[in-house]
Kinemage of the C-alpha trace (Angstrom):
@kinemage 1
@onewidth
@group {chain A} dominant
@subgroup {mainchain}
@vectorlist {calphas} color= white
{ca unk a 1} P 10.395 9.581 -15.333
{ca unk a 2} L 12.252 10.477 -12.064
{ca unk a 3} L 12.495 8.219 -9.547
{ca unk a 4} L 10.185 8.493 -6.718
{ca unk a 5} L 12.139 8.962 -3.567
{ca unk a 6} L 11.040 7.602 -0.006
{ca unk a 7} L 13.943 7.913 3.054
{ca unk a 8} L 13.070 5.129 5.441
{ca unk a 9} L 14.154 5.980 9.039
{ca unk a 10} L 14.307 2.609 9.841
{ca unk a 11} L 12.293 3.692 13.095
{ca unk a 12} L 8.669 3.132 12.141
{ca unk a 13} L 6.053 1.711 14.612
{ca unk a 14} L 2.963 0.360 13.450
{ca unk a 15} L 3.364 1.213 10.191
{ca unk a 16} L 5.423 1.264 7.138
{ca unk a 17} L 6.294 4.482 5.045
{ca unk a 18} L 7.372 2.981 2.230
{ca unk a 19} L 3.913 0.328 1.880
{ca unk a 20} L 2.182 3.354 2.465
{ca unk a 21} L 3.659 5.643 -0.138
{ca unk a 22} L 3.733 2.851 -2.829
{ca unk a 23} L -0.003 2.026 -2.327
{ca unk a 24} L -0.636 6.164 -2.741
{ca unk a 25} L 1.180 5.619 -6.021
{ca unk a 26} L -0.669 2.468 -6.783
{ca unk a 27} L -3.966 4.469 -6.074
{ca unk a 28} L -2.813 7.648 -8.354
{ca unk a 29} L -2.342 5.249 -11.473
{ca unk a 30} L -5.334 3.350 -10.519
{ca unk a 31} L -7.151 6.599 -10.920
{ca unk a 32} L -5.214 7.666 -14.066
{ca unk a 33} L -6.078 4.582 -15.844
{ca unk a 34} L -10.141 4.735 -14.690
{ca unk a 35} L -10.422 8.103 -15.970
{ca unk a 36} L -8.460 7.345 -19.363
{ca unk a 37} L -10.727 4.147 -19.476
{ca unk a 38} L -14.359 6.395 -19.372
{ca unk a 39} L -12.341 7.930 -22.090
{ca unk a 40} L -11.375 5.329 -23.779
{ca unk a 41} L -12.818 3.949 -27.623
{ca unk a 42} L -9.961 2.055 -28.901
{ca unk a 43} L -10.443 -1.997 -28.022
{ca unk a 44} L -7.614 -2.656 -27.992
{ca unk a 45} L -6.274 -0.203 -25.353
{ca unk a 46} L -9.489 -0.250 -23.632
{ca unk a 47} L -8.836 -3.979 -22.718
{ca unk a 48} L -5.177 -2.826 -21.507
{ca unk a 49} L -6.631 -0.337 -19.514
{ca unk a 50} L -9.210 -3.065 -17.886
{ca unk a 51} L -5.407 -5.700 -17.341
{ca unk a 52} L -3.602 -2.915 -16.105
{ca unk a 53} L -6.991 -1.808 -13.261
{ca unk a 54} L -7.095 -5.455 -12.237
{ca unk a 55} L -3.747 -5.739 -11.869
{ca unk a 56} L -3.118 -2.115 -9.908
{ca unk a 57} L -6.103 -3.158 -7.568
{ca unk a 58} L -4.347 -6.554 -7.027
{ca unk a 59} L -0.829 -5.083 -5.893
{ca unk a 60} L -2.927 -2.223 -4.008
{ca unk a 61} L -4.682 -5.357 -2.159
{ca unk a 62} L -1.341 -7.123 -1.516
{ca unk a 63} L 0.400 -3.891 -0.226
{ca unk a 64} L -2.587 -2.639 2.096
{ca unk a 65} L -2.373 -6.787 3.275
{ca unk a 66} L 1.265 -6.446 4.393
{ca unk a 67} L 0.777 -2.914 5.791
{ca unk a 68} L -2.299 -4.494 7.962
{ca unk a 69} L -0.197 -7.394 9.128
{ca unk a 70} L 2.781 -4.414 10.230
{ca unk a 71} L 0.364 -3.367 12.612
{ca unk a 72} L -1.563 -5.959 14.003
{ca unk a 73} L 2.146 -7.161 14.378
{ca unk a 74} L 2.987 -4.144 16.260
{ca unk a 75} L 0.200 -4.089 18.299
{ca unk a 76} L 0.418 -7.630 19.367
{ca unk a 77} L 4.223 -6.754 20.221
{ca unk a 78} L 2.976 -3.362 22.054
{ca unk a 79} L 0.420 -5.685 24.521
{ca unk a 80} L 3.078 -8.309 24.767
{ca unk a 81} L 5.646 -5.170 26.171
{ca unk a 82} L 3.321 -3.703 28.421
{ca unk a 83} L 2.495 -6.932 29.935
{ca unk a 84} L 5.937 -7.744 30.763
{ca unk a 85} L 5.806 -4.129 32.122
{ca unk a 86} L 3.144 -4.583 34.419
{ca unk a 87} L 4.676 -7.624 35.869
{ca unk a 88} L 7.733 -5.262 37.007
{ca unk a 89} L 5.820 -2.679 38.644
């Protein structure tokens, strides 16, 4: 499998490209594995399918968290900026 590629400029505000592509990726699997899943008769993989769901919904969850806190981050810092701004003027 090739590697996915993602060039981070280093210059994002409020928001993350790399979070975002990985939970795109996250979501593409997740729907891979719920389609093979209606599919699915084999137990055995069936149950695999059902770990590996959880688990892609879990790291979507954790991803989406951290891209969430990027922004409330950056907003916070964007109302802390133009305060200091408005005290110049």
């Amino acid at each position: 499998m090739e590697a996915a590629k993602t060039n981070c400029e280093h210059a994002c505000r409020n928001t993350c490209a790399t979070l975002e592509k990985a939970i795109e990726k996250e979501n593409e699997l997740l729907e891979m594995f719920s389609n093979s899943l209606n599919e699915c008769n084999m137990p055995d993989v069936h149950s695999l399918l059902n770990k590996a769901i959880e688990n892609k919904k879990e790291a979507v969850g954790v991803l989406q968290q951290k891209l969430d806190e990027i922004k409330t981050n950056s907003l916070i810092d964007d109302d802390i900026e133009e305060s200091y701004e408005r005290e110049d003027s």
